[in-house]
PyMOL Python script that loads the backbone (N, CA, C, O; Angstrom):
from pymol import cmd

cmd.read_pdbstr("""\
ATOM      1  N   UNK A   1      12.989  74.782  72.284  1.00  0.00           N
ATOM      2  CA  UNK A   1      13.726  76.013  72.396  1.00  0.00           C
ATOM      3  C   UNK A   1      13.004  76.985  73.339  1.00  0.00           C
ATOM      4  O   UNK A   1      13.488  77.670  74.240  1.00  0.00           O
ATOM      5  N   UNK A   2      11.721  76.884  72.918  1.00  0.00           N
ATOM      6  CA  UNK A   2      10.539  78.251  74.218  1.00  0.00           C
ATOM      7  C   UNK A   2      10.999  77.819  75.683  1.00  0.00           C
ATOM      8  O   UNK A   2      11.226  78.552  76.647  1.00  0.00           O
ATOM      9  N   UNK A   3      11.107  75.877  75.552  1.00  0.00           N
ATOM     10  CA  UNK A   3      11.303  75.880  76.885  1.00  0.00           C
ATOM     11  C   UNK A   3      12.861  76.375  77.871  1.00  0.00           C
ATOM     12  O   UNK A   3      13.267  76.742  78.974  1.00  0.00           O
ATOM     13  N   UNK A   4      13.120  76.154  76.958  1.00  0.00           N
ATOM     14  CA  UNK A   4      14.778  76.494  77.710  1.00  0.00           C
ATOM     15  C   UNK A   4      14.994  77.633  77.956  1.00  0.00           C
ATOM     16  O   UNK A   4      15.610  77.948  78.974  1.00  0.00           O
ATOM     17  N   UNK A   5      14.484  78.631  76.977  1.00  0.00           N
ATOM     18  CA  UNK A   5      14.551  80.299  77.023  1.00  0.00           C
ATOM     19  C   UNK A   5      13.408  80.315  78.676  1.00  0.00           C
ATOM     20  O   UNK A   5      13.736  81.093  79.572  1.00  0.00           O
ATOM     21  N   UNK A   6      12.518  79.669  78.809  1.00  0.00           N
ATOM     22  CA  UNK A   6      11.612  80.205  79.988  1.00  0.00           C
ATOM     23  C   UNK A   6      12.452  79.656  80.824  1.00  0.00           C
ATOM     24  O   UNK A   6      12.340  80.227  81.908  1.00  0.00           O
ATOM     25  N   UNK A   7      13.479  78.578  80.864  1.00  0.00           N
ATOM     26  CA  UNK A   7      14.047  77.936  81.784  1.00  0.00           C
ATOM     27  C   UNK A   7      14.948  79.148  82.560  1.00  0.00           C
ATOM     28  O   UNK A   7      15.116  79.405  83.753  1.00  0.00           O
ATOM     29  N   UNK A   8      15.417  79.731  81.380  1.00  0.00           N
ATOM     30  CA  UNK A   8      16.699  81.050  81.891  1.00  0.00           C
ATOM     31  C   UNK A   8      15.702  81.920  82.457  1.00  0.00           C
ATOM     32  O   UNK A   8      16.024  82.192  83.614  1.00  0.00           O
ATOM     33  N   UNK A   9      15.044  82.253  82.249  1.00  0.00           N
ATOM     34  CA  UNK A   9      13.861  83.299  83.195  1.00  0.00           C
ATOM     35  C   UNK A   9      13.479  83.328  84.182  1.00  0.00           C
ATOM     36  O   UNK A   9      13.186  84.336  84.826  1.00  0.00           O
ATOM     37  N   UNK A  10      13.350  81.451  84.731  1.00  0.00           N
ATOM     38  CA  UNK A  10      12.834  81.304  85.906  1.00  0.00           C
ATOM     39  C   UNK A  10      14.056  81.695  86.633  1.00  0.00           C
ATOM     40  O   UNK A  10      14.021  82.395  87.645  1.00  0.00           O
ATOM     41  N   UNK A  11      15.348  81.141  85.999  1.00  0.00           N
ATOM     42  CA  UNK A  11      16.454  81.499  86.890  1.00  0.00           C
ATOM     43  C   UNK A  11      17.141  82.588  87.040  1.00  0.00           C
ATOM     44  O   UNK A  11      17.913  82.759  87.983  1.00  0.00           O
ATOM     45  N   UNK A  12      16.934  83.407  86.147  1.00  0.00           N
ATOM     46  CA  UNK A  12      16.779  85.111  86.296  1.00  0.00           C
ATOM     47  C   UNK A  12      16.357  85.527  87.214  1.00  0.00           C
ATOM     48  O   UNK A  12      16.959  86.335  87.920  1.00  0.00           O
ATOM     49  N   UNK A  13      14.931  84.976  87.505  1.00  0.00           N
ATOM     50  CA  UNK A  13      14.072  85.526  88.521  1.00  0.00           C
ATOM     51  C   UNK A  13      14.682  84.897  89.737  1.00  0.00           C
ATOM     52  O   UNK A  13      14.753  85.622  90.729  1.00  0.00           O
ATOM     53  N   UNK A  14      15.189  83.524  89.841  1.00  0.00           N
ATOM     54  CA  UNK A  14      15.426  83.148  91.623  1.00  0.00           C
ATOM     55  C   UNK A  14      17.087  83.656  92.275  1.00  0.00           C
ATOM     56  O   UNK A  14      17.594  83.443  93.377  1.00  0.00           O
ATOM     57  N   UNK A  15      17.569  84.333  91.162  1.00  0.00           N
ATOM     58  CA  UNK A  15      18.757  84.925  90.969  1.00  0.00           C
ATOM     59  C   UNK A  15      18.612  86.366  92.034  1.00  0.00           C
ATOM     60  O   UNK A  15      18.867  86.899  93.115  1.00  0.00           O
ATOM     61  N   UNK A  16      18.019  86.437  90.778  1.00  0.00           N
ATOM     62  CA  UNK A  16      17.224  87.990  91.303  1.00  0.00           C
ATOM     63  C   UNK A  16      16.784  88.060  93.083  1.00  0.00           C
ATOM     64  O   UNK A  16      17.349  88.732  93.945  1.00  0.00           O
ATOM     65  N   UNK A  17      16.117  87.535  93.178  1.00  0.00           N
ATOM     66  CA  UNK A  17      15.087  87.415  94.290  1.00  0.00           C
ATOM     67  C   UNK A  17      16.793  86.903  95.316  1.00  0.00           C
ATOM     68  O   UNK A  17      17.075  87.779  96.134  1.00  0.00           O
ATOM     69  N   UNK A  18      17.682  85.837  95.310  1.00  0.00           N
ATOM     70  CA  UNK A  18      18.376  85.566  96.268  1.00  0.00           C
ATOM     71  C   UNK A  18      19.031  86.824  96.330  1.00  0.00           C
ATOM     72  O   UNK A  18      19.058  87.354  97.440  1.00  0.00           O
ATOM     73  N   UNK A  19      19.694  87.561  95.149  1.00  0.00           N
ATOM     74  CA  UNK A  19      20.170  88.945  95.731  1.00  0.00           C
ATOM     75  C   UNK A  19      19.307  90.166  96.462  1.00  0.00           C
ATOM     76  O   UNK A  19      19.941  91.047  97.043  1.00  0.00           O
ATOM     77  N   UNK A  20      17.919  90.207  96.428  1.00  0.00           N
ATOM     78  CA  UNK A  20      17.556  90.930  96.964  1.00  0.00           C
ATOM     79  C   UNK A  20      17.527  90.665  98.244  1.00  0.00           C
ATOM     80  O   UNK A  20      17.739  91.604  99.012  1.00  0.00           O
ATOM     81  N   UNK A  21      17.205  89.058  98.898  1.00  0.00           N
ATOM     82  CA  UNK A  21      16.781  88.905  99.954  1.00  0.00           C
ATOM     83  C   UNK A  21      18.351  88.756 100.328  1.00  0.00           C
ATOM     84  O   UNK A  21      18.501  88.289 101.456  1.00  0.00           O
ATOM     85  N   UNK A  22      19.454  89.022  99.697  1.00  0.00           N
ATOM     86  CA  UNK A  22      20.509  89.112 100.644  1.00  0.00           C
ATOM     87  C   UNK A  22      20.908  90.761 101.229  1.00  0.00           C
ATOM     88  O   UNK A  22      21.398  91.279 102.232  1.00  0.00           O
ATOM     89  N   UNK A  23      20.283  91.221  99.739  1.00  0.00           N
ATOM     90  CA  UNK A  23      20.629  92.752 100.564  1.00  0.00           C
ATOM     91  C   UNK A  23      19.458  92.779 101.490  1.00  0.00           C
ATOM     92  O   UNK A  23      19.778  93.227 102.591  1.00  0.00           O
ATOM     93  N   UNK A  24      18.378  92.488 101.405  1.00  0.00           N
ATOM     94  CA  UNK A  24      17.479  92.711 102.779  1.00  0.00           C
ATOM     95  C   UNK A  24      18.403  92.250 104.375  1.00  0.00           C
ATOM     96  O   UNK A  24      18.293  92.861 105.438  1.00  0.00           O
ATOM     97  N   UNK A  25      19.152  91.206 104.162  1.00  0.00           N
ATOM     98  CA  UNK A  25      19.684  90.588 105.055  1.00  0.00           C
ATOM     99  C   UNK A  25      20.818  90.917 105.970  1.00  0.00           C
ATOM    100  O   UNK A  25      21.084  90.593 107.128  1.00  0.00           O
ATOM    101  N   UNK A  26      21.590  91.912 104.777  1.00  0.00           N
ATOM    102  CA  UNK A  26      23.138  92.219 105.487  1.00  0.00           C
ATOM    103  C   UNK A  26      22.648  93.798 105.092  1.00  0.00           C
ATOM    104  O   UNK A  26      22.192  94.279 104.054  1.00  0.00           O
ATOM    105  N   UNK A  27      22.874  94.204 106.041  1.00  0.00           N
ATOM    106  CA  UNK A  27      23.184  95.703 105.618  1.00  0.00           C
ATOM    107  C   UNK A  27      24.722  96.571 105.482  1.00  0.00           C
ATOM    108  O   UNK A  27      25.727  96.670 106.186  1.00  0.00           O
ATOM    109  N   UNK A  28      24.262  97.126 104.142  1.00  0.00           N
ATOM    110  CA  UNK A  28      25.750  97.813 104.024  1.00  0.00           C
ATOM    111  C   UNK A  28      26.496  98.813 104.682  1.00  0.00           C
ATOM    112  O   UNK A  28      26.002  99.857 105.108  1.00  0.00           O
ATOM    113  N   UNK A  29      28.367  98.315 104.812  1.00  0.00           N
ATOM    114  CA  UNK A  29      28.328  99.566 105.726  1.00  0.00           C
ATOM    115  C   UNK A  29      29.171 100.229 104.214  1.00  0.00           C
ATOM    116  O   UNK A  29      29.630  99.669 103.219  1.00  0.00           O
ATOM    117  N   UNK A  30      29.087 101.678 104.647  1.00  0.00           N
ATOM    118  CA  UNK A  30      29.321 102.054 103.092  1.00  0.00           C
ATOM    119  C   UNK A  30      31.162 102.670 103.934  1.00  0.00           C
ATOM    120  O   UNK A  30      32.001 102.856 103.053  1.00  0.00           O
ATOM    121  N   UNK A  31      31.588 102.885 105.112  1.00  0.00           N
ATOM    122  CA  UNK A  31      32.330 103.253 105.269  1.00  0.00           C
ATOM    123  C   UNK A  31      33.828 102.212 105.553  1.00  0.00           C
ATOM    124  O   UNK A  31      34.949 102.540 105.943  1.00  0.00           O
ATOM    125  N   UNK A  32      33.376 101.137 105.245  1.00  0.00           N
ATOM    126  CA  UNK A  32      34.266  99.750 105.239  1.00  0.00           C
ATOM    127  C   UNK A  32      34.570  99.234 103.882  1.00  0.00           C
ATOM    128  O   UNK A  32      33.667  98.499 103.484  1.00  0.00           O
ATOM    129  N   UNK A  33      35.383  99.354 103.184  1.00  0.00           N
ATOM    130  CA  UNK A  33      35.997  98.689 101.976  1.00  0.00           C
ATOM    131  C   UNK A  33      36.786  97.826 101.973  1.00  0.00           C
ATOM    132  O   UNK A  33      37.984  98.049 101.799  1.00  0.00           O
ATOM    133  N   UNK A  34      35.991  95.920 102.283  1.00  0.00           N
ATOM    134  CA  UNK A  34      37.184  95.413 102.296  1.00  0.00           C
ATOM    135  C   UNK A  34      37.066  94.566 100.984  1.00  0.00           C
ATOM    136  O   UNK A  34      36.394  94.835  99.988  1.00  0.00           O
ATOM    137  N   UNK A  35      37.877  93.473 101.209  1.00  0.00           N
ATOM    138  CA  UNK A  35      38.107  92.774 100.018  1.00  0.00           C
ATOM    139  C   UNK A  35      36.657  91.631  99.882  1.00  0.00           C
ATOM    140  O   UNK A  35      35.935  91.590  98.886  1.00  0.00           O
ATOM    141  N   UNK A  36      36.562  91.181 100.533  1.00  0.00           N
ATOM    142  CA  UNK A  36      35.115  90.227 100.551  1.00  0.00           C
ATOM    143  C   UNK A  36      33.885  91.131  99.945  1.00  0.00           C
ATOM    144  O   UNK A  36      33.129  90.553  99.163  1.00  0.00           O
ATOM    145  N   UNK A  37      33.646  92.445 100.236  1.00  0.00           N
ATOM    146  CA  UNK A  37      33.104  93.026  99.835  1.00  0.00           C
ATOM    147  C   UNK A  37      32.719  93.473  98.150  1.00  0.00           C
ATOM    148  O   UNK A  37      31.860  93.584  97.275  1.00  0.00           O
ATOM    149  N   UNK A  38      34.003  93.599  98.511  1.00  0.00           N
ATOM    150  CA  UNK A  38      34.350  93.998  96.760  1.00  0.00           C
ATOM    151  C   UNK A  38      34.092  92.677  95.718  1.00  0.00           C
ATOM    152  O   UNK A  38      33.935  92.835  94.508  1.00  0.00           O
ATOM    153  N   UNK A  39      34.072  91.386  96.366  1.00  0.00           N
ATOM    154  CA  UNK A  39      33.739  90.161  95.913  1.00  0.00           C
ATOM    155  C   UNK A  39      32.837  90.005  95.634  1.00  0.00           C
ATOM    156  O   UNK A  39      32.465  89.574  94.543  1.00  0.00           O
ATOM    157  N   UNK A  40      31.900  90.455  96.972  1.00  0.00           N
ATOM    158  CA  UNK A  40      30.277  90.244  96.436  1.00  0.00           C
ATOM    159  C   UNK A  40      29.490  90.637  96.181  1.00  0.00           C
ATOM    160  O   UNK A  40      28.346  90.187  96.115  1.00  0.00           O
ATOM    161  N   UNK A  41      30.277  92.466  95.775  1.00  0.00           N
ATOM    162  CA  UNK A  41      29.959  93.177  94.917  1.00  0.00           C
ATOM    163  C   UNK A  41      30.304  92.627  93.115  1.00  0.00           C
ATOM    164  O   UNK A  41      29.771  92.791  92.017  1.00  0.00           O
ATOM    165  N   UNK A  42      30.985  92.225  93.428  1.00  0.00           N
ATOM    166  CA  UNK A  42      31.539  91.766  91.372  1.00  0.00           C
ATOM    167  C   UNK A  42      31.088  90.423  91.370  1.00  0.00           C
ATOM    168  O   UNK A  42      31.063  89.982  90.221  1.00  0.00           O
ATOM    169  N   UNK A  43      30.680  89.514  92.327  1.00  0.00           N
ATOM    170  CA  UNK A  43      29.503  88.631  91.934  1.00  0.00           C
ATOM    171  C   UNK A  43      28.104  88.536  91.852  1.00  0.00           C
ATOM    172  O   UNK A  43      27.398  87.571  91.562  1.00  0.00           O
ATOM    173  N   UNK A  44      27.695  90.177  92.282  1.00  0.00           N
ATOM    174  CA  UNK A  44      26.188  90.233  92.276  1.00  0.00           C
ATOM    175  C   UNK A  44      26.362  91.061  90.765  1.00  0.00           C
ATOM    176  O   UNK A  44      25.669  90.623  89.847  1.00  0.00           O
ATOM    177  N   UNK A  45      27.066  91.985  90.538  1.00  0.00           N
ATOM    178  CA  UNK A  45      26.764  92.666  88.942  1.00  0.00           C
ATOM    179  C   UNK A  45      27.011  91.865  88.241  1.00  0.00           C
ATOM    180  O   UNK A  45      26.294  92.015  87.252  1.00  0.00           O
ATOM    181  N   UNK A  46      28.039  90.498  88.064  1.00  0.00           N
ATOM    182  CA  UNK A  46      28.342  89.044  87.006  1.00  0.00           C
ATOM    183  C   UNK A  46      26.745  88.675  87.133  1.00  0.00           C
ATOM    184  O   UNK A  46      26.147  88.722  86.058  1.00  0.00           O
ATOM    185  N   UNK A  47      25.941  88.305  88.318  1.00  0.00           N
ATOM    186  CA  UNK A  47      25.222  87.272  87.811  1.00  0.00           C
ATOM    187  C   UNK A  47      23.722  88.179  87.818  1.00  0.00           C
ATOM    188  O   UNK A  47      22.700  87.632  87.404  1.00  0.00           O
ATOM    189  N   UNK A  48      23.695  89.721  88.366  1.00  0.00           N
ATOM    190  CA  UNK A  48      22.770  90.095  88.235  1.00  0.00           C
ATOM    191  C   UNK A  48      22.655  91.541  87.989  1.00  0.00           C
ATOM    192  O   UNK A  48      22.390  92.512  88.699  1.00  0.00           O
ATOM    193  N   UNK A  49      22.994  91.333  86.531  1.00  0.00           N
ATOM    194  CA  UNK A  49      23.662  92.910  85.490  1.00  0.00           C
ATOM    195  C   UNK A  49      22.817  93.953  86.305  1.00  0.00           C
ATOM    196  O   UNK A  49      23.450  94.728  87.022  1.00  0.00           O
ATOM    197  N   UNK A  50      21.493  94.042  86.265  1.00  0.00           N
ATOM    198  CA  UNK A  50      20.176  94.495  85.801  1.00  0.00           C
ATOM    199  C   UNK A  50      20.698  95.767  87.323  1.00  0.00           C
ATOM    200  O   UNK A  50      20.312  96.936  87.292  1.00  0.00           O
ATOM    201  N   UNK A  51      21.685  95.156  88.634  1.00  0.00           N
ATOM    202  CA  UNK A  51      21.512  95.897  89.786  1.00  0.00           C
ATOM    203  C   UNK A  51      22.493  97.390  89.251  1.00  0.00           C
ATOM    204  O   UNK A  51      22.410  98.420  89.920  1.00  0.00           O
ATOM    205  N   UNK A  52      23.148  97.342  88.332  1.00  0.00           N
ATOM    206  CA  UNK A  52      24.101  98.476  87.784  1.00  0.00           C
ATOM    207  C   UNK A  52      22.920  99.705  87.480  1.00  0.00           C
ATOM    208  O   UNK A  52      23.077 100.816  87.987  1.00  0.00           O
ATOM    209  N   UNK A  53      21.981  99.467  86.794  1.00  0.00           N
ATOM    210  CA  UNK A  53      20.900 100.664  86.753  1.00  0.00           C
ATOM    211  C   UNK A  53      19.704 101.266  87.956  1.00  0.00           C
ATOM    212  O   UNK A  53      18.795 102.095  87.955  1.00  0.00           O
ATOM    213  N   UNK A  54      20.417 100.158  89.096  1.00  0.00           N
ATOM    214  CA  UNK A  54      19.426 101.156  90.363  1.00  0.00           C
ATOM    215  C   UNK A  54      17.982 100.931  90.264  1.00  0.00           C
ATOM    216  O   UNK A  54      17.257 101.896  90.507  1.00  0.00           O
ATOM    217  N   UNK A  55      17.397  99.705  89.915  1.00  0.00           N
ATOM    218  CA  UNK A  55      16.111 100.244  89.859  1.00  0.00           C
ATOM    219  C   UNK A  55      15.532  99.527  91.200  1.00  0.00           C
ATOM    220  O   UNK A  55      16.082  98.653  91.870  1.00  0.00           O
ATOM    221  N   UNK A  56      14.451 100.053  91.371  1.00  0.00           N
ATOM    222  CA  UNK A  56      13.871  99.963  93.093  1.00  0.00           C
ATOM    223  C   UNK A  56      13.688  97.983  93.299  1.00  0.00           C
ATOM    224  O   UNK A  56      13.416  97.207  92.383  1.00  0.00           O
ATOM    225  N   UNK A  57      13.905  97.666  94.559  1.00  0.00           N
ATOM    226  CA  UNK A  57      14.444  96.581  94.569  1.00  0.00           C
ATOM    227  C   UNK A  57      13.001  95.272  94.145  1.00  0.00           C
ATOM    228  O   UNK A  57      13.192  94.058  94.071  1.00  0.00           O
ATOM    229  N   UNK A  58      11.849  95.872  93.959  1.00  0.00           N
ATOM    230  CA  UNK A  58      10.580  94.616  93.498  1.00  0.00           C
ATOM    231  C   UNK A  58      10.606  94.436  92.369  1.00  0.00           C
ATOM    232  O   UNK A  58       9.923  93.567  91.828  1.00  0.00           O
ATOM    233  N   UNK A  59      11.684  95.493  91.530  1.00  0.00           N
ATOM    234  CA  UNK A  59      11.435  95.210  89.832  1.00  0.00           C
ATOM    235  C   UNK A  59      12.766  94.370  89.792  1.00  0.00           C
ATOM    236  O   UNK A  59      13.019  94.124  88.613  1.00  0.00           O
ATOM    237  N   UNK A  60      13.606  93.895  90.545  1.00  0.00           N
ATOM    238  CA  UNK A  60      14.687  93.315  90.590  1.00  0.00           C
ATOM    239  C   UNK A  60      15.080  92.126  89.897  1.00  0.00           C
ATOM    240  O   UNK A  60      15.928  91.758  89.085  1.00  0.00           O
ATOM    241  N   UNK A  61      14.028  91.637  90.611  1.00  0.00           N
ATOM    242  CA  UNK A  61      14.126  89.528  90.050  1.00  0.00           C
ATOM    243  C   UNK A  61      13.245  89.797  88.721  1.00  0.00           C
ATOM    244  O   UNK A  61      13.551  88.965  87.867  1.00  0.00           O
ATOM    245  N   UNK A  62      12.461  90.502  88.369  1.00  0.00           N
ATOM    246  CA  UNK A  62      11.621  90.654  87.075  1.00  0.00           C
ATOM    247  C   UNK A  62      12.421  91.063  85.977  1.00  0.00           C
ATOM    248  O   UNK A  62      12.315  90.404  84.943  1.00  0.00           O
ATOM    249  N   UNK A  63      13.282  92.123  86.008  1.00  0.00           N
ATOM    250  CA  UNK A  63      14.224  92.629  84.871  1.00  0.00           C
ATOM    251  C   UNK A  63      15.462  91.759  84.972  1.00  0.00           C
ATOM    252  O   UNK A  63      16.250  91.660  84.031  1.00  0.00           O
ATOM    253  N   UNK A  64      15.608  91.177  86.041  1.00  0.00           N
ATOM    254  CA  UNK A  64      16.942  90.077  85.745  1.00  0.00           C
ATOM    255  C   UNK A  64      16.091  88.664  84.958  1.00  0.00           C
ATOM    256  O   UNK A  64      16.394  88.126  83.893  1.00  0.00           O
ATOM    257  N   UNK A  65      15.189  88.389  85.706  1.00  0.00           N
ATOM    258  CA  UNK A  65      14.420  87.150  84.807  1.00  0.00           C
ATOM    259  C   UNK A  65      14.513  88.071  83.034  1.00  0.00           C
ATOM    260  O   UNK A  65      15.201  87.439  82.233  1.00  0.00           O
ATOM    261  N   UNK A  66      14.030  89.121  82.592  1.00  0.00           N
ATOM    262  CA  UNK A  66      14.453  89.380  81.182  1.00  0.00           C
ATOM    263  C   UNK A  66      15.649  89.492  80.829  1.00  0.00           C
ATOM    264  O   UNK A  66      16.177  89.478  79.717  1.00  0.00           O
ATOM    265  N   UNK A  67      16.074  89.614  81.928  1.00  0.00           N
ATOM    266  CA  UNK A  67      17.551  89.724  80.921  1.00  0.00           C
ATOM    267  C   UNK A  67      17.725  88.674  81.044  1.00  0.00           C
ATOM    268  O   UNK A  67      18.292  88.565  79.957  1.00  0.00           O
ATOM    269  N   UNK A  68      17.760  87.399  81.547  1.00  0.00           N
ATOM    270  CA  UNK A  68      18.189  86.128  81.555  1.00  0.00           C
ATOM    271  C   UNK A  68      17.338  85.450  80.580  1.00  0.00           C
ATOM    272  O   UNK A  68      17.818  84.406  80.139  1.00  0.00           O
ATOM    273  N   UNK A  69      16.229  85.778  80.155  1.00  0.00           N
ATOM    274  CA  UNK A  69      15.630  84.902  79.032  1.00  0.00           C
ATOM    275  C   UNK A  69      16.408  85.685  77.768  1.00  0.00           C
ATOM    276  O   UNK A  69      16.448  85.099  76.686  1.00  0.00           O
ATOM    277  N   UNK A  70      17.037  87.027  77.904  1.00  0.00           N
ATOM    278  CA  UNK A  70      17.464  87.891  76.042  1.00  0.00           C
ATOM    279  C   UNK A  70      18.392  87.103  76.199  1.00  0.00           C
ATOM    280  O   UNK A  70      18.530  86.372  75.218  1.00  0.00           O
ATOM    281  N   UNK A  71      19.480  86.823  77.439  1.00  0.00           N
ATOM    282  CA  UNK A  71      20.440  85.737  77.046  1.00  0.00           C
ATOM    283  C   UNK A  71      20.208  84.737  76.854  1.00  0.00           C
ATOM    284  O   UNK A  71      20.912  84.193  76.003  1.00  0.00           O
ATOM    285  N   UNK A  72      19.566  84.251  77.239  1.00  0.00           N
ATOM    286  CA  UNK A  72      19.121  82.504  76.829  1.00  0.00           C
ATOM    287  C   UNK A  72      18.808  82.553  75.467  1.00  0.00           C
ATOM    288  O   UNK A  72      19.477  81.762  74.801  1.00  0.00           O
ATOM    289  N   UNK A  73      17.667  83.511  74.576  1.00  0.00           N
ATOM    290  CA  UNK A  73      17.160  83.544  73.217  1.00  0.00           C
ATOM    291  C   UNK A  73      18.650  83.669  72.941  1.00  0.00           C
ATOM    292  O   UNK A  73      19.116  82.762  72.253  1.00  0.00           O
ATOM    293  N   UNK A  74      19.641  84.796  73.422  1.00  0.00           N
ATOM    294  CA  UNK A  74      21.109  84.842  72.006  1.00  0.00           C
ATOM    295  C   UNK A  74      21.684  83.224  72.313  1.00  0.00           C
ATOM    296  O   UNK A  74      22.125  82.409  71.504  1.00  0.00           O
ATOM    297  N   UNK A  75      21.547  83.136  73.397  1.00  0.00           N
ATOM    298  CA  UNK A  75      22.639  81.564  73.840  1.00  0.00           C
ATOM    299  C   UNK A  75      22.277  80.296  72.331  1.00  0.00           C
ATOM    300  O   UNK A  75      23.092  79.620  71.703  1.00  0.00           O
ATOM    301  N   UNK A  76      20.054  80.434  72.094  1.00  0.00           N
ATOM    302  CA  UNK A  76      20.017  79.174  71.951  1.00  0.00           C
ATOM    303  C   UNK A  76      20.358  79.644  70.375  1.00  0.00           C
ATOM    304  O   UNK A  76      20.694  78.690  69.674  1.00  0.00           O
ATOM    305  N   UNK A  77      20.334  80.901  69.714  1.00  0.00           N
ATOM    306  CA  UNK A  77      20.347  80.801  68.271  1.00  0.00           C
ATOM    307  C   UNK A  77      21.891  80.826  68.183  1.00  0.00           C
ATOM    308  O   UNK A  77      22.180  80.303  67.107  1.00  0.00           O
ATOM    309  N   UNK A  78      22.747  81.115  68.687  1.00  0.00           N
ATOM    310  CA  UNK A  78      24.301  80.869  68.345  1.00  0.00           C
ATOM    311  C   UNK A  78      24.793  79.327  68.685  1.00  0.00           C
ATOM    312  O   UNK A  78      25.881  78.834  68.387  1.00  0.00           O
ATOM    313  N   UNK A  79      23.653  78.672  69.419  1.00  0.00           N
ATOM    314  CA  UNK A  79      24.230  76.735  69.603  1.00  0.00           C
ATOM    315  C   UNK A  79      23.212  76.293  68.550  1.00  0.00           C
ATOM    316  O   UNK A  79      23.196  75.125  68.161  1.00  0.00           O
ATOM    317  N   UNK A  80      22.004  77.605  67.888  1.00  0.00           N
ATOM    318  CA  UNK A  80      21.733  76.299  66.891  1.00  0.00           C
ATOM    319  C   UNK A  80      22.182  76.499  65.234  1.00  0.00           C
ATOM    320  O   UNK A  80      21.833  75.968  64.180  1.00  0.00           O
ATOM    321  N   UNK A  81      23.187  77.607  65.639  1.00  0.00           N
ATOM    322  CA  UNK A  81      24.567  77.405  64.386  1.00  0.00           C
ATOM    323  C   UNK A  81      26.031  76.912  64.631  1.00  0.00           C
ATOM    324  O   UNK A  81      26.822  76.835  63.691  1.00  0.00           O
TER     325      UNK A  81
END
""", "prot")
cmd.dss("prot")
cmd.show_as("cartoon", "prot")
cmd.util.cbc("prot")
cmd.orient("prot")
């Protein structure tokens, strides 16, 4: 069970880390609203909650790796009822 919960952590963290190094990559234009946008905006808050509270972008992959292990701990005690 420890291992699987660290398993979700690591992938918290490479989660994390691919969204940051994508916002390093594309820069936003904030005066363009299109639809792709809005896509990969509602697939970065689905897979990486943690960016909704703003916090500066090195604590990024670290607080998504926790939140991906608190889900993994609820995931493994509700599959081991």
């Amino acid at each position: 069970m420890k291992r699987r919960i660290v398993w979700w952590a690591i992938i918290g963290f490479f989660v994390g880390c691919v969204w940051v190094g994508y916002a390093f990559a594309t820069a936003p234009d904030y005066e363009q609203r299109s639809a792709a946008n809005s896509v990969v905006q509602a697939l970065a808050y689905a897979t990486c909650p943690i960016i909704a509270a703003a916090p500066r972008f090195y604590w990024i992959p670290l607080a998504n790796a926790a939140t991906y292990a608190f889900l993994g701990l609820i995931l493994q005690f509700v599959r081991k009822k």
